[in-house]
Backbone as numpy.savetxt, mean C-alpha at the origin, in Angstrom:
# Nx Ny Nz CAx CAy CAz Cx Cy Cz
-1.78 -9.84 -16.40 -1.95 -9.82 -14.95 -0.95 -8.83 -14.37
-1.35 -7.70 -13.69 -0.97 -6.58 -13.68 -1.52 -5.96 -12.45
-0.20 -5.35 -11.41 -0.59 -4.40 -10.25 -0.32 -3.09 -11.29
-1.12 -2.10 -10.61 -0.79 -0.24 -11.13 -1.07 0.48 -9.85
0.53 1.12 -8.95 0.00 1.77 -7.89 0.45 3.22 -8.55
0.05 3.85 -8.02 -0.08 5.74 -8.04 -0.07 6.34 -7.23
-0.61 7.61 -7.22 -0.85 8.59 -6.35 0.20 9.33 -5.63
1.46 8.73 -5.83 2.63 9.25 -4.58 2.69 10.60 -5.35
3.91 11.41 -4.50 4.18 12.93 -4.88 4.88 13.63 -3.92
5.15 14.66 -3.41 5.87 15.30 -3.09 5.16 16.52 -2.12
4.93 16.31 -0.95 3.76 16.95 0.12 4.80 17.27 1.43
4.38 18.21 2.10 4.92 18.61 3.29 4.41 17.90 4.66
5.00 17.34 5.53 4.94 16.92 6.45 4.06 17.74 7.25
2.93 16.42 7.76 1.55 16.98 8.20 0.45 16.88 7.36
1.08 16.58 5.85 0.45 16.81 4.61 -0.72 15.23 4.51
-1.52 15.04 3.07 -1.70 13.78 3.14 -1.47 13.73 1.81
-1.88 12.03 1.67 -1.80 11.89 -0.37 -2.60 10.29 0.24
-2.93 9.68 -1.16 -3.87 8.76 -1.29 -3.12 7.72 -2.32
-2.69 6.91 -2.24 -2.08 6.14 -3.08 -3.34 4.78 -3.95
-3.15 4.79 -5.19 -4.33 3.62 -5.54 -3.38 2.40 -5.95
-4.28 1.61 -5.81 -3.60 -0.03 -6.90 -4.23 -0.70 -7.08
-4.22 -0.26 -9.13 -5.30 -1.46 -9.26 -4.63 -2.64 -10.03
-5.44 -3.51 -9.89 -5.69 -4.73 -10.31 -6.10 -4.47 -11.61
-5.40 -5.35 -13.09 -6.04 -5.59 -13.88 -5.70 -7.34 -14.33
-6.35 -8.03 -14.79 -6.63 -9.88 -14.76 -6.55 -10.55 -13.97
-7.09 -9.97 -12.66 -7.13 -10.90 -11.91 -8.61 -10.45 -10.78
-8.90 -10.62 -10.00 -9.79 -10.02 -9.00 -9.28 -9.97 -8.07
-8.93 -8.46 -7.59 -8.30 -8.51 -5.99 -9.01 -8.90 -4.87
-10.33 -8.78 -4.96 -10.89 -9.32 -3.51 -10.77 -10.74 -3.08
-10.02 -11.53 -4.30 -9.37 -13.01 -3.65 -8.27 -13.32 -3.19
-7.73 -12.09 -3.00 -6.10 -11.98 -2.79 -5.90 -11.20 -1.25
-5.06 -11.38 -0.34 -4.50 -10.51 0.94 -3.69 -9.59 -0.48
-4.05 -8.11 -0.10 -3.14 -7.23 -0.43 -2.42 -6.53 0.83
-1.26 -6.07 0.11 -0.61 -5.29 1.21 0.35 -4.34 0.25
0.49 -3.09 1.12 0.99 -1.38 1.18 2.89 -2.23 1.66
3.59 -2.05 0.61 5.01 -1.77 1.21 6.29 -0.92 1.07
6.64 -0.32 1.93 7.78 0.92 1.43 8.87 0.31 1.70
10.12 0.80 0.61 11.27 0.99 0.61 12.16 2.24 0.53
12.80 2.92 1.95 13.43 3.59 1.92 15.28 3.27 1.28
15.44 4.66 0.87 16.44 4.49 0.31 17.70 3.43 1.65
18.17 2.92 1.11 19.71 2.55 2.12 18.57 1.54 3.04
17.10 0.81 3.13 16.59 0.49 4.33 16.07 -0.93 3.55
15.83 -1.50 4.10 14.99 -2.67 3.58 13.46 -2.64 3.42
12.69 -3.60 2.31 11.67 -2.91 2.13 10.53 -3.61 3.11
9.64 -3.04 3.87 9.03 -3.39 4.63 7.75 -3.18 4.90
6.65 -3.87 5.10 5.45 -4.25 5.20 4.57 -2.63 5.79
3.66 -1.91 5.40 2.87 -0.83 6.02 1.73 -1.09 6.43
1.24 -2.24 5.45 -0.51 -2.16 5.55 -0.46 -3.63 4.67
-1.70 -3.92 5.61 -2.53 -5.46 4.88 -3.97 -5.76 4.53
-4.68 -5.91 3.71 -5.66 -6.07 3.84 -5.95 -7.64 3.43
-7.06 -8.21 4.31 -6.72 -9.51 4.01 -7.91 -9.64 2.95
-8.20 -10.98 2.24 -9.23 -11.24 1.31 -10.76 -11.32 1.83
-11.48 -11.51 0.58 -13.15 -11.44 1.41 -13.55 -12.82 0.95
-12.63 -13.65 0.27 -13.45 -14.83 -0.35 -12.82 -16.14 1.04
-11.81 -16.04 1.60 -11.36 -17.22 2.66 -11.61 -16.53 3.94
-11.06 -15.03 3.85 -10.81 -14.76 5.40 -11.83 -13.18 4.82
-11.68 -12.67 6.17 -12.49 -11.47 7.17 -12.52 -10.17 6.39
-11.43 -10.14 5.41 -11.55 -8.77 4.48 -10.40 -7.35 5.72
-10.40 -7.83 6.90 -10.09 -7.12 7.83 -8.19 -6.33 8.13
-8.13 -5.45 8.12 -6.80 -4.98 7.77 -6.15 -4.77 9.18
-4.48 -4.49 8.49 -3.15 -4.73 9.57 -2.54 -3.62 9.13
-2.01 -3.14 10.57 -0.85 -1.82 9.77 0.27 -1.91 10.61
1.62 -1.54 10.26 2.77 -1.40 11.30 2.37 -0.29 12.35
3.17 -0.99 13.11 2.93 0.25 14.01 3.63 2.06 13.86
4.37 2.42 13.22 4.82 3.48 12.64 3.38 4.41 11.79
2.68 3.56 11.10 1.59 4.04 10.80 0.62 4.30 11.41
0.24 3.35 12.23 -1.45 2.64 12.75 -1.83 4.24 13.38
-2.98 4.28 12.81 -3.59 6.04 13.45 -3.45 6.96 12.63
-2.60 6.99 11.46 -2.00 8.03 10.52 -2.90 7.33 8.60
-2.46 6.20 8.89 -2.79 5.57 7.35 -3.98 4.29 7.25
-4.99 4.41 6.27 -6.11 3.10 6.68 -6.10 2.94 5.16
-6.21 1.53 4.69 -6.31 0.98 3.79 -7.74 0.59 3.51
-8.13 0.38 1.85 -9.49 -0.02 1.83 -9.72 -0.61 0.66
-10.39 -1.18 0.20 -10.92 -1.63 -1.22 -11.97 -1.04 -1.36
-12.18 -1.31 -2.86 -13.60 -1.02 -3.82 -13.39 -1.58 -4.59
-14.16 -2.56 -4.47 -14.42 -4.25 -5.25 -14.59 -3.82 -6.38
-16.01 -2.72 -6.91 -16.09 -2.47 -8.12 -15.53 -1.54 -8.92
-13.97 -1.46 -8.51 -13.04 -0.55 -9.32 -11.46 -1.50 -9.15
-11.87 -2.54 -8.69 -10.79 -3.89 -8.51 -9.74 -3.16 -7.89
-9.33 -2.33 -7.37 -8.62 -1.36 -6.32 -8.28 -1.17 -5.29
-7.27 -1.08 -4.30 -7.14 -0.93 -3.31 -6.47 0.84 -3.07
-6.63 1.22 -1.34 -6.13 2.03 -1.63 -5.21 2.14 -0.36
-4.46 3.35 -0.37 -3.75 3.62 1.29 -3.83 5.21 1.51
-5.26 5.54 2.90 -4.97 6.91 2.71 -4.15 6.95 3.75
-2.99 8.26 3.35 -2.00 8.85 4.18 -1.95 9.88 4.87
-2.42 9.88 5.98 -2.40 11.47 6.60 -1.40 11.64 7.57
-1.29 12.98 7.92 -0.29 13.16 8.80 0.85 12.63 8.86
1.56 13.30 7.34 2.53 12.29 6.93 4.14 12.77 7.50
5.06 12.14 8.10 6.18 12.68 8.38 7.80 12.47 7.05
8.53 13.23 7.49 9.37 13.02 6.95 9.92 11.20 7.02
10.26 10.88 7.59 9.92 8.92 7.96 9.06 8.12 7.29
8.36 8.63 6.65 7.44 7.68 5.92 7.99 8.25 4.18
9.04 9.13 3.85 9.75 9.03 2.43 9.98 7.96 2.05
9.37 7.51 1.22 10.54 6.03 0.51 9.67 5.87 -1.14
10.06 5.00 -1.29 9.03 4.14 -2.77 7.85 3.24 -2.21
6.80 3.50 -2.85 5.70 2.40 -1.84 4.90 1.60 -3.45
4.94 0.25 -2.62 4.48 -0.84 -3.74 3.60 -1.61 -2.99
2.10 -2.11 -4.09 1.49 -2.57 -3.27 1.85 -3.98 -3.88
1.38 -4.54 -3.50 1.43 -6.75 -3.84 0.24 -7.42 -3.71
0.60 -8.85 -4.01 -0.61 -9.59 -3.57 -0.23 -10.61 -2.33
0.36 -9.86 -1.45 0.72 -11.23 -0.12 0.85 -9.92 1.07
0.52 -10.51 1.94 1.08 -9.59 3.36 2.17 -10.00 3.30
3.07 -11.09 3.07 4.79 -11.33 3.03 5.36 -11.35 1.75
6.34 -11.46 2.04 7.40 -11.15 0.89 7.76 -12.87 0.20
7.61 -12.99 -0.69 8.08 -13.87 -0.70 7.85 -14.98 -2.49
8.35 -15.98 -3.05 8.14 -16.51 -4.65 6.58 -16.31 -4.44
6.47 -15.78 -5.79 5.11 -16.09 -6.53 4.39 -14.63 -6.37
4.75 -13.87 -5.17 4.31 -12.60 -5.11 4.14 -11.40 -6.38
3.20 -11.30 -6.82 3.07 -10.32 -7.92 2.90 -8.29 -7.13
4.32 -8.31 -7.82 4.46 -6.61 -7.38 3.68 -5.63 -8.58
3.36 -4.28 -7.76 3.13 -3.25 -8.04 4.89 -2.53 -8.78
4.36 -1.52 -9.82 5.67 -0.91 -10.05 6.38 0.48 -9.26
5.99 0.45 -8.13 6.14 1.32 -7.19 5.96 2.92 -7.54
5.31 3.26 -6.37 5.56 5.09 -6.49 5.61 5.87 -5.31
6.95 7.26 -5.81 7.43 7.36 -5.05 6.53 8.81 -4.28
6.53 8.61 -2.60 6.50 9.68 -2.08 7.47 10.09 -0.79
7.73 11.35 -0.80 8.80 12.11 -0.61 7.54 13.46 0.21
8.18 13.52 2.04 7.45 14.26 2.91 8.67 14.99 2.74
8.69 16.28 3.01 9.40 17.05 3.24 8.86 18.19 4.57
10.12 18.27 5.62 10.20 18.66 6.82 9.49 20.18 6.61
């Protein structure tokens, strides 16, 4: 039972990138996933949520730092989630990990994070 996120890299501000995470032993569409970054020296904090399709609405949340810039999505039949990033600023640098909770908190199964880095 296993998160795998990707996609980060090293893009110029304004730039985009697409981050994936998949799921392997488990089925993500029964789970709230959520997008979270940790900047260096900052605490790590919530970007994006998508909630489940088997209890609730399937329907997603973003901070406000993002909302308009980044939309999250699934594809059930690649057990995957994703976060596209556009219009990316230097402020959105950090490590980004996805999970299986919109909160932080025991029992939460993490992603092994990856890093992207906007440059001005």
């Amino acid at each position: 039972v296993q998160l795998q996120a990707s996609g980060g890299g090293l893009v110029q501000a304004g730039g985009s990138l697409r981050l994936s995470c998949v799921a392997s032993g488990f089925t993500l569409d029964y789970y709230d996933i959520a997008w979270f970054r940790q900047a260096p020296g900052k605490e790590r904090e919530v970007v994006s949520c998508i909630r489940n399709t088997r209890s609730s609405d399937g329907s997603t949340l973003y901070a406000g730092s993002v909302k308009g810039r980044f939309t999250m999505s699934r594809d059930s039949a690649k057990n995957t989630v994703y976060l596209q990033m556009n219009s990316l600023e230097p402020e959105d640098t950090a490590v980004y990990y996805c999970a299986t909770d919109c909160n932080t908190g025991p029992g939460v199964l993490w992603g092994q994070g990856t890093q992207v880095t906007v440059s001005s």
